[in-house]
Every structure is written in C-alpha cells, then in structure tokens.
N, C-alpha and C positions, 0 to 999 in steps of 0.2 A: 367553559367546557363545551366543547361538540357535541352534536346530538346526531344521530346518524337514524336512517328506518331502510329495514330490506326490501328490494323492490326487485329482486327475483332471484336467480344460482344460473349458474354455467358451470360445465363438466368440459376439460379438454377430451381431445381419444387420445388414446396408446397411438402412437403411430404405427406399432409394429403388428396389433393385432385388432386395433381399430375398436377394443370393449372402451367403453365411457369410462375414464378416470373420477376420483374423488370429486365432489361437487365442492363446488365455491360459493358463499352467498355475494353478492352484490349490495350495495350501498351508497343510499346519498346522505348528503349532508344537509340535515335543519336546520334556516336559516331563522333569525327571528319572525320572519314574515311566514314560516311554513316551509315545506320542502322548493329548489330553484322548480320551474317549469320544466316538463320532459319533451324534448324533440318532437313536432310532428312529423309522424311517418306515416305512409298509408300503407296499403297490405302490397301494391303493387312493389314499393323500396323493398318489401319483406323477401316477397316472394324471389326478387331478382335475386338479393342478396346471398336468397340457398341453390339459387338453380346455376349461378356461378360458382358457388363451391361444389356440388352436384357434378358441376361437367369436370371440376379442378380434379374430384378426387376418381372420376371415371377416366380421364386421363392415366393418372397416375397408376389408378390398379392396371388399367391396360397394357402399358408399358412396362409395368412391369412381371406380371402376370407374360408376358411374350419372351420374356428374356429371362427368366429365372430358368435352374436348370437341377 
C-alpha cells in the first residue's frame, strides 16, 4: 500500500470573476527510502514563474476590458 504526505494546496480562479476556487491539497508519494527529492528552485524560477503569468493575466484583462461593451 502507498503512503502519500501533503506538501502543500493549490486553488484554481474562476476565470469569470477571478475569486480563488476550492483548494486542492497536493501530495507525494513515500517511498521506502522516505519521500523522492523535491526540485531545486531558487526564488529567482519563482519569481519568473509569477511575473509571466502577472503580464499573461494583465494582457488579458486589457484586452478585454477595451472591448467589452
């Protein structure tokens, strides 16, 4: 049998009014030896990470914020 530990939640948005949906937990799986190793990332991966979705979703409110009517 698997053994699994939570290692953190993620919430999508609503696309239509952007409020955070229901949370999610997250999970890995235990191996005999302990949970596998987690990715190294440093804060600079993190940070890219949001400031490309940052410009993704300012785009899009622009666009469409310009053309709704």
């Amino acid at each position: 049998m698997s053994k699994f530990i939570q290692v953190g939640v993620t919430a999508m948005r609503d696309p239509l009014t952007g409020e955070p949906m229901e949370a999610v937990p997250l999970y890995v799986e235990v191996t005999d030896n302990g949970a596998p190793p987690l990715p190294e990332i440093s804060v600079k991966d993190v940070a890219k990470n949001f400031m490309r979705k940052l410009k993704t979703q300012a785009k899009e409110t622009k666009s469409a914020s310009c053309c709704s009517s």
